[in-house]
C-alpha positions as CSV (number, residue, x, y, z in Angstrom):
1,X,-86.7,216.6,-2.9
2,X,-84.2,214.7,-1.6
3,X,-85.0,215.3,2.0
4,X,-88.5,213.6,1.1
5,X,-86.4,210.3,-0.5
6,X,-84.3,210.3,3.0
7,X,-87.9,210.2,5.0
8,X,-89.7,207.8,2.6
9,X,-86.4,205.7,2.7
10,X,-86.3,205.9,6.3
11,X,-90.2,205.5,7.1
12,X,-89.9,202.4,4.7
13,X,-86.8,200.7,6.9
14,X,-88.5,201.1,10.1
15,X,-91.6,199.4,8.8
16,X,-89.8,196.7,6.8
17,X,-88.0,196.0,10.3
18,X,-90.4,196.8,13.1
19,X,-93.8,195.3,10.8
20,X,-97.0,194.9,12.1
21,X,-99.0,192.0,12.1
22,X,-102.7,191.5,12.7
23,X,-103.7,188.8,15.9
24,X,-105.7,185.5,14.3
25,X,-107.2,183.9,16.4
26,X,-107.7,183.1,20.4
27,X,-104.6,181.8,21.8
28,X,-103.3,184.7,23.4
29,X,-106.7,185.5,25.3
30,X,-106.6,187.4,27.4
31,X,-103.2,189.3,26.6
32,X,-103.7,189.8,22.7
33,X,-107.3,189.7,21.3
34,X,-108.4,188.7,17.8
35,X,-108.1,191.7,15.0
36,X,-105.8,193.5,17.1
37,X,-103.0,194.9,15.9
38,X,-99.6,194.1,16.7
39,X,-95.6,195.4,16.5
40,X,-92.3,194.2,16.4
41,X,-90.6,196.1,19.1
42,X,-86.8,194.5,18.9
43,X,-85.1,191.6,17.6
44,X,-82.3,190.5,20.1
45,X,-82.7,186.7,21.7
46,X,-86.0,186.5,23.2
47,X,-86.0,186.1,27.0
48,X,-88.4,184.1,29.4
49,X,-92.1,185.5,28.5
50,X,-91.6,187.6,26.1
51,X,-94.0,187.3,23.2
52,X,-92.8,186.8,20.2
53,X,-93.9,186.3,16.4
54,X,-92.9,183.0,14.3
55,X,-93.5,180.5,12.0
56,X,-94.1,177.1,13.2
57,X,-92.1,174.4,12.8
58,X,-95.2,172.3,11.5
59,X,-96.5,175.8,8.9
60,X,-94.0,177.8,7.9
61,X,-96.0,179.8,6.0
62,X,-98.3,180.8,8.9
63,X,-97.5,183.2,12.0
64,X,-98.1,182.5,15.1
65,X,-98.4,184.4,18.2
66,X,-97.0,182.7,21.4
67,X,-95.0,183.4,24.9
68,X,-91.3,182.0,25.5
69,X,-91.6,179.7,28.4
70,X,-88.0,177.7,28.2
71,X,-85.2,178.7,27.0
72,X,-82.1,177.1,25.6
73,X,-80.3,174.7,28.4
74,X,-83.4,174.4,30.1
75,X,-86.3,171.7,30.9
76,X,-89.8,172.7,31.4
77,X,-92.4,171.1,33.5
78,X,-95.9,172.3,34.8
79,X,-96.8,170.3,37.8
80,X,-100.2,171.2,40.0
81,X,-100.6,174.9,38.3
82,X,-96.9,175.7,38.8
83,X,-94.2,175.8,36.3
84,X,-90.7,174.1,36.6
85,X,-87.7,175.1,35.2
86,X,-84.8,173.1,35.9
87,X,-86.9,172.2,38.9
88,X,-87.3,175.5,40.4
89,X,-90.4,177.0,41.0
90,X,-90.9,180.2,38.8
91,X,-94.0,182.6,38.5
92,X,-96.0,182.3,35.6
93,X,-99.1,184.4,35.8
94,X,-101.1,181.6,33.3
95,X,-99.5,178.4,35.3
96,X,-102.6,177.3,36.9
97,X,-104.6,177.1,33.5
98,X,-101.8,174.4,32.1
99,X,-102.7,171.3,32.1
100,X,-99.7,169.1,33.6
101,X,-96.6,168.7,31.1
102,X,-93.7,166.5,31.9
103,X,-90.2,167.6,30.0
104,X,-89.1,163.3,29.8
105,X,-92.3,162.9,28.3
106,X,-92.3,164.8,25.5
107,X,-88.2,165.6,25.2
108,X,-85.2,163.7,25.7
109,X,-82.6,166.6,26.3
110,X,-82.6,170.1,27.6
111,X,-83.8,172.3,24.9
112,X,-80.6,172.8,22.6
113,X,-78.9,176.1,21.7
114,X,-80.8,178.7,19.2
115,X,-84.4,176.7,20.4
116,X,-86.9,177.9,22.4
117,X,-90.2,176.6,24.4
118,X,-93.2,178.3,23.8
119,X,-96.9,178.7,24.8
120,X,-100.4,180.3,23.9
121,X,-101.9,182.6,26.7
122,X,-104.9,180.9,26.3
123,X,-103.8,177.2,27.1
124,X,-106.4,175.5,27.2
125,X,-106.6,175.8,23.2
126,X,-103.3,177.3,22.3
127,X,-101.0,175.2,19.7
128,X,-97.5,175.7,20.6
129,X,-94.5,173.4,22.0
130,X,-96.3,171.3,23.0
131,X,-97.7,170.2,19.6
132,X,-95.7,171.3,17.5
133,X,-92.2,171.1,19.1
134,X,-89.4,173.2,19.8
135,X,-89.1,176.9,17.9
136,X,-85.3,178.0,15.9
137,X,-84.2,181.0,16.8
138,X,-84.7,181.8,13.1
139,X,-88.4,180.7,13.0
140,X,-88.5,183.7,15.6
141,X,-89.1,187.3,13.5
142,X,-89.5,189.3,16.0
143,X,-90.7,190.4,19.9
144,X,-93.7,192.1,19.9
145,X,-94.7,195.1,22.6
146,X,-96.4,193.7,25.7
147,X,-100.2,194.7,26.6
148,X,-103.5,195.1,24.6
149,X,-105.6,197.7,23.3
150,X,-108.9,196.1,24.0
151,X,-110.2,195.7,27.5
């Protein structure tokens, strides 16, 4: 008997701290699709791409799906399908379907400690940073497993 407490104690844990949420929505096309299924795979500070699942700063009762693009210390620009971090050229595989985005614009600083910059898949429609601002760290609740099930 109590081995069956010990599993149902520790089958509970793991889903209260890896949960699983279901993808609403097209703003992860073509890397998550609607209706799928999703889990949080680790909760450490989310580094560049990495998809992770929050609350907006705008909603904080929804969650949203959405990339890290910039992270804290940093300026982000997309200029002629190409994105710029502190000026430098990095790869982004879904650069060329951003529309330009100018850091000054939008921001007056580098993105401050315990924030972080972040992006739809889908761009074109995604709402994200550039909407809705800057994400906390604690808005964050988790990074989700990379990848699809649906082809």
């Amino acid at each position: 008997m109590i081995c069956y407490f010990i599993f149902l104690g520790t089958f509970r844990a793991y889903y209260w701290l890896y949960p699983k949420y279901f993808v609403s929505g097209e703003s992860m096309i073509p890397t998550y699709w609607e209706h799928e299924i999703v889990q949080v795979k680790a909760h450490h500070k989310p580094e560049r791409f990495d998809v992770v699942v929050l609350h907006p700063p705008d909603a904080q009762t929804e969650l949203y799906l959405k990339r890290v693009i910039g992270l804290p210390g940093e300026q982000i620009d997309y200029q002629n399908g190409r994105l710029l971090v502190n000026g430098a050229v990095i790869f982004d595989k879904f650069a060329e379907q951003t529309e330009d985005f100018s850091w000054s614009d939008s921001y007056k600083q580098v993105i401050p400690e315990g924030y972080y910059f972040v992006l739809g898949d889908n761009r074109s429609i995604s709402k994200d940073s550039r909407i809705f601002g800057l994400v906390s760290e604690k808005q964050i609740l988790g990074i989700v497993q990379e990848g699809n099930t649906k082809k």
